[in-house]
N, C-alpha and C positions, 0 to 999 in steps of 0.2 A: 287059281282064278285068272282069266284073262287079262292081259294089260288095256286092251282095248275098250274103250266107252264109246255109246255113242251119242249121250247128252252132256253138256256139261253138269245140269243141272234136273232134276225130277222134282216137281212140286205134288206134292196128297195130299189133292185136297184146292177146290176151285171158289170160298169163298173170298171175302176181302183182301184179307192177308195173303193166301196161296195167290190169288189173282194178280195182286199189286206186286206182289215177287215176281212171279213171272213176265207181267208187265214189261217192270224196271228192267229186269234180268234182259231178256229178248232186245228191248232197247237197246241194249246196251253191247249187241252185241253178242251174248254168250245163246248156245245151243240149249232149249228150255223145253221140255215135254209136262205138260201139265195133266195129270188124271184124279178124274174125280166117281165115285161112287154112283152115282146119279145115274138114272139109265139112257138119262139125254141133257141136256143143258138149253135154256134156265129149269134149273128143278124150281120147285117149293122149297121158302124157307119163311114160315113164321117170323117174324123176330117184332118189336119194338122200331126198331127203322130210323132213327135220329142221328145225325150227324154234325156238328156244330160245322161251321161257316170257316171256323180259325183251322181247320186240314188244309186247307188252301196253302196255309206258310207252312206247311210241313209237307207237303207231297206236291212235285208239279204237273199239270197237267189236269188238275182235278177243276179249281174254278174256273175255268173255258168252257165247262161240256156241262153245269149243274142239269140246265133244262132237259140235257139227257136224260138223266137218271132220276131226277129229283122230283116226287108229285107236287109238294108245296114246300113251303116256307115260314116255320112260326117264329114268332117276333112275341109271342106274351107266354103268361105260364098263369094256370089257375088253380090256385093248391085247395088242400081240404081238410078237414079233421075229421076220420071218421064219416064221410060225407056231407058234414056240418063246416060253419063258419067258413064260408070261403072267400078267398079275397083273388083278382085277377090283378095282372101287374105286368107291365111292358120289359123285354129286357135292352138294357140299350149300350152301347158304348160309352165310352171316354167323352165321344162328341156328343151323344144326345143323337146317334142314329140307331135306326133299331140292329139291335143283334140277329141274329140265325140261325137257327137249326135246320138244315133240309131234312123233308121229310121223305125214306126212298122207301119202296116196296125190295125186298132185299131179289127178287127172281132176273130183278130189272135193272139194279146196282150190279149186283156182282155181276149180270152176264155182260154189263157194260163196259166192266173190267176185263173179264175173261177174253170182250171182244179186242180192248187193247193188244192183251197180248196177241192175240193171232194178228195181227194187221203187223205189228212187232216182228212177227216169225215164230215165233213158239207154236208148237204141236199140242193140240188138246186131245182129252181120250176118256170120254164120259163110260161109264156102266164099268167100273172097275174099282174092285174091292181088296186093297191092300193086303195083305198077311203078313209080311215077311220084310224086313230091311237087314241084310247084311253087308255090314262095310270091313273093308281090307284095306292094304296098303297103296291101292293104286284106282281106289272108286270104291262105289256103294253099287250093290244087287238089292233092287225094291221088284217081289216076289207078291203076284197076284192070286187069289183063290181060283182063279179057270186055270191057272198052270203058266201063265202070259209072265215075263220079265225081264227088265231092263236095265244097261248098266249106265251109271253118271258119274261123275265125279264126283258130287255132290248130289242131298236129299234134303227136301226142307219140309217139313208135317206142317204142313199146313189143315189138320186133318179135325180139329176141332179138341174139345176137353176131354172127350174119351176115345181121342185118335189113335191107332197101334205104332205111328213112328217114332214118338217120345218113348214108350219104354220100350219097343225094341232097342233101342239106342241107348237106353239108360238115363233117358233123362225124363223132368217129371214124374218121377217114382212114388213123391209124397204128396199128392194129389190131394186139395182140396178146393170144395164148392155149394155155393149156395144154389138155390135152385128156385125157378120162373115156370108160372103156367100162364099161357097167353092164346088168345083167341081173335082171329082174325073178322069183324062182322062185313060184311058188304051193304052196302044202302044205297038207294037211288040216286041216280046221278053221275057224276062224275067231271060234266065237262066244264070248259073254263068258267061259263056263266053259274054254274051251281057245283061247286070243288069243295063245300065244307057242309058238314054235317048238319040239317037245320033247328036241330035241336040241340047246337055247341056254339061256344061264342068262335066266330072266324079269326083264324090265325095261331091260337091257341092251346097248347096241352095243357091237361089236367092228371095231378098228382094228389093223390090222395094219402093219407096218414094215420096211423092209429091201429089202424084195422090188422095191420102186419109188424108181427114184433119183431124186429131189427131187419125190415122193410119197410115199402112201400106198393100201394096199386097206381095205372095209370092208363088214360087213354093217348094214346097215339093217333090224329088225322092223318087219312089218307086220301087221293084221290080216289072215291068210290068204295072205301072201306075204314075203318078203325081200328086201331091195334090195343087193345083191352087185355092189360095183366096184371099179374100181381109177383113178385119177386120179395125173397127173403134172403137179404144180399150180406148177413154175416149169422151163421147160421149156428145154433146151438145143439148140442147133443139133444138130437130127441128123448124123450122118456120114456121106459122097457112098453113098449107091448104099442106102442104108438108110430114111431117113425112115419117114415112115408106119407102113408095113407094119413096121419094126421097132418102130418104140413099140406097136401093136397087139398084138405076141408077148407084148412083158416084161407089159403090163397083162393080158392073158388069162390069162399064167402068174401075177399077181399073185392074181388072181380062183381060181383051181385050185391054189396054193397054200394060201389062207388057206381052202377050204371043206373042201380034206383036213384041214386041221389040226383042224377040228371034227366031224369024221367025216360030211360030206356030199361028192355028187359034182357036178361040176358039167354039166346035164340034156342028153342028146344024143336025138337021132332026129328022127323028122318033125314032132312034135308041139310040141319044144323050145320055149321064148320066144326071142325074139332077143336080141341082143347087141346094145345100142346104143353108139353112138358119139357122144360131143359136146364141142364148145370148152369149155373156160373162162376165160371173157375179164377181163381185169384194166383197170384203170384208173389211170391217172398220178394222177392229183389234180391233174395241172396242165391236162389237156384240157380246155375249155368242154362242159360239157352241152346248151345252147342256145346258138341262133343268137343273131346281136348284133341283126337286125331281130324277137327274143322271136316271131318265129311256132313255131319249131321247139325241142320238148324230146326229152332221151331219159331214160329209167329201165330200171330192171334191168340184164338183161346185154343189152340195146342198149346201156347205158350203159357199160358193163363193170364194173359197181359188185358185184363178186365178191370175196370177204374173201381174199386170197390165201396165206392161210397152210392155212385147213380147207378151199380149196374153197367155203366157203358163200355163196347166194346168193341165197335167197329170201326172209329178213330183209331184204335188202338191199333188195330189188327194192320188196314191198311198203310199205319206210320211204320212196325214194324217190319211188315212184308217191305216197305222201301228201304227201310237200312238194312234188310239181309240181301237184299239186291245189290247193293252198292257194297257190301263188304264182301260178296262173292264177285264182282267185277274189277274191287280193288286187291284180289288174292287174300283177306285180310279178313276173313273169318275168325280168329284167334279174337279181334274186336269186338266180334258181334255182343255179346251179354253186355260188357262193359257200353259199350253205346246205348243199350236200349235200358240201361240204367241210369243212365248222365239224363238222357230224355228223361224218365217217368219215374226211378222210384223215389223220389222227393217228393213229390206229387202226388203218389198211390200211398206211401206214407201217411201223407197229409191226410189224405180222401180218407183212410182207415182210422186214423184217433176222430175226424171230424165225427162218422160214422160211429165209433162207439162213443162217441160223447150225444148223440141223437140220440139215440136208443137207449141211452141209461136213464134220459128224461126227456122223454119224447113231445109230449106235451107243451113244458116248460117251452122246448125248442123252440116247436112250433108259433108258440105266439110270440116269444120273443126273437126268435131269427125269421124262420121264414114269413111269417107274417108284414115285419118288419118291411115298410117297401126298398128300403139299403140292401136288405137280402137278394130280393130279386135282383136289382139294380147290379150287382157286385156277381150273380150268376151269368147278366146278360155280358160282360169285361170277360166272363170264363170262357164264354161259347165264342168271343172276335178274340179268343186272342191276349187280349191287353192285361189280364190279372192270372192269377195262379190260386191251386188249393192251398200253399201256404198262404198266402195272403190274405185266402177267407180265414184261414186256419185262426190268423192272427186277429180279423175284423171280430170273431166271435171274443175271443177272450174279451179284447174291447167291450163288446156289447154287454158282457157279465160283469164288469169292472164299472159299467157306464149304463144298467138297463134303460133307461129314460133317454138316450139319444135316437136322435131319430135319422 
């Protein structure tokens, strides 16, 4: 194998994480080819779309440009049981300002990202379908299915939860994942005088409960559309002769549950949008993110760096792709796993006993936490910033020790 490269760096894979690596990377200096599957860029990408406000102190460059990327802004959350008893509730800071989530269409985020890196210097290369990573002593060979391939120094899969760079590389071999079906509507409107849905309260998602065993369903506002799904975010062995196709039912009915409950339907005919379907991959905190010979990272959900309590993972994705930027700029790959553990798995920990303590008594939960307006209160401190999932971790035992506080 030749000694010559001519990237420092190959990212697979152009959403948040790939994006925000290359970015960084390019910034920073280093020679970045970014390729993506896609036959053009922005592709389609379903997703949920929620971002808390608090990335901002985790990545720079991001709160300057929100109005870029970002259709709106929710400040409330309106939960449900079941599509029953619902309570809406502001979330606010420390000071008593409202908190944030932006809300982005994901074709429009990440190609905003994507477009970082180019202005950066990095080289993009849409309609390209991985196969093949081999790495040696002096770079990585990442091998396309037309026969196309290039040598780096470095590979980072940014390539999603069933990306081929992690196990060609050996890493994430014990893959697991819960799984989201989510439906994109469109509705009239969109511009600044009418930007929310007029049959939803403005400002606000709604999270629904019950309906999904060790989930939940939810709407997501967008400008000129809604993001309606349903996610089973710790996922049990299905039962013989069921799998799939059954979890497919309860999440469909999760989704036509909660749109009746707001007086929508959910869209049928030739016309419809579809129904997508996708993993949501979780992470140990004990699996290496990178190879032991530092050719090979991963970030996002190739890494499975998904919060496992909300489902979230775009935070995630784009914090990561920043510290595999800065540890391939600082030569100091050998770091990567250990930093992206110092960051999140305290926290993903946290998110995961929270999580199975929900779902053992879901119910219960519900009226005594989320219901709870401290709940909210204590989620809006999570999305700026100021609080941690230990910290809920810790408010709940409270609340069990203490039910009557308010």
């Amino acid at each position: 194998m030749p000694d010559r490269v001519d990237f420092d760096l190959v990212v697979v894979g152009a959403g948040p994480g790939g994006a925000t690596c290359a970015w960084k990377a390019a910034e920073a200096g280093l020679r970045v080819l970014v390729l993506d599957r896609a036959a053009a860029l922005p592709r389609s990408k379903p997703c949920g779309g929620g971002i808390p406000a608090s990335l901002a102190r985790h990545v720079s460059g991001i709160a300057e440009h929100v109005d870029a990327f970002s259709d709106l802004s929710i400040t409330h959350l309106r939960h449900s049981w079941k599509g029953k008893d619902p309570v809406l509730a502001p979330m606010t800071t420390s000071g008593g300002e409202p908190a944030t989530v932006w809300m982005v269409q994901r074709p429009a985020f990440d190609f905003w990202l994507v477009s970082r890196a180019k202005e950066c210097g990095a080289s993009v290369l849409p309609g390209v379908k991985v196969t093949e990573v081999d790495r040696d002593a002096t770079g990585v060979t990442v091998r396309a299915a037309d026969g196309q391939s290039w040598r780096a120094r470095h590979v980072v899969g940014a390539d999603g939860a069933k990306g081929v760079v992690g196990p060609r590389c050996g890493l994430r071999l014990g893959k697991r994942w819960g799984i989201a079906r989510e439906i994109e509507i469109p509705f009239a409107g969109g511009s600044d005088s009418n930007r929310w849905h007029p049959a939803l309260e403005a400002g606000a998602a709604y999270l629904d409960y019950g309906s999904v065993p060790n989930g939940y369903a939810w709407i997501f506002p967008k400008r000129g559309c809604l993001s309606v799904g349903a996610g089973l975010l710790l996922p049990q062995r299905p039962a013989a002769g069921k799998g799939e196709d059954n979890v497919g039912r309860v999440l469909r009915g999760a989704i036509d549950l909660l749109l009746d409950s707001v007086g929508l339907r959910y869209p049928e005919g030739a016309d419809a949008p579809r129904l997508w379907g996708h993993p949501i991959p979780y992470w140990t905190g004990a699996e290496p993110l990178a190879t032991d010979d530092e050719r090979a990272l991963l970030v996002g959900d190739a890494a499975g760096v998904v919060q496992p309590m909300f489902g979230e993972g775009i935070q995630y994705a784009v914090r990561t792709g920043a510290i595999a930027a800065d540890c391939l700029m600082r030569g100091r790959v050998r770091e990567y796993t250990g930093r992206v553990r110092e960051e999140l798995a305290e926290e993903f920990d946290a998110a995961a006993r929270i999580g199975r303590f929900f779902y053992r008594a879901p119910y219960l939960s519900y009226r005594l936490g989320v219901k709870n307006p401290a709940g909210t209160r204590l989620v809006g401190r999570l999305m700026a910033g100021e609080a941690s999932l230990v910290q809920l971790e810790q408010r709940i035992y409270e609340r069990l020790r203490n039910p009557l506080k308010r």
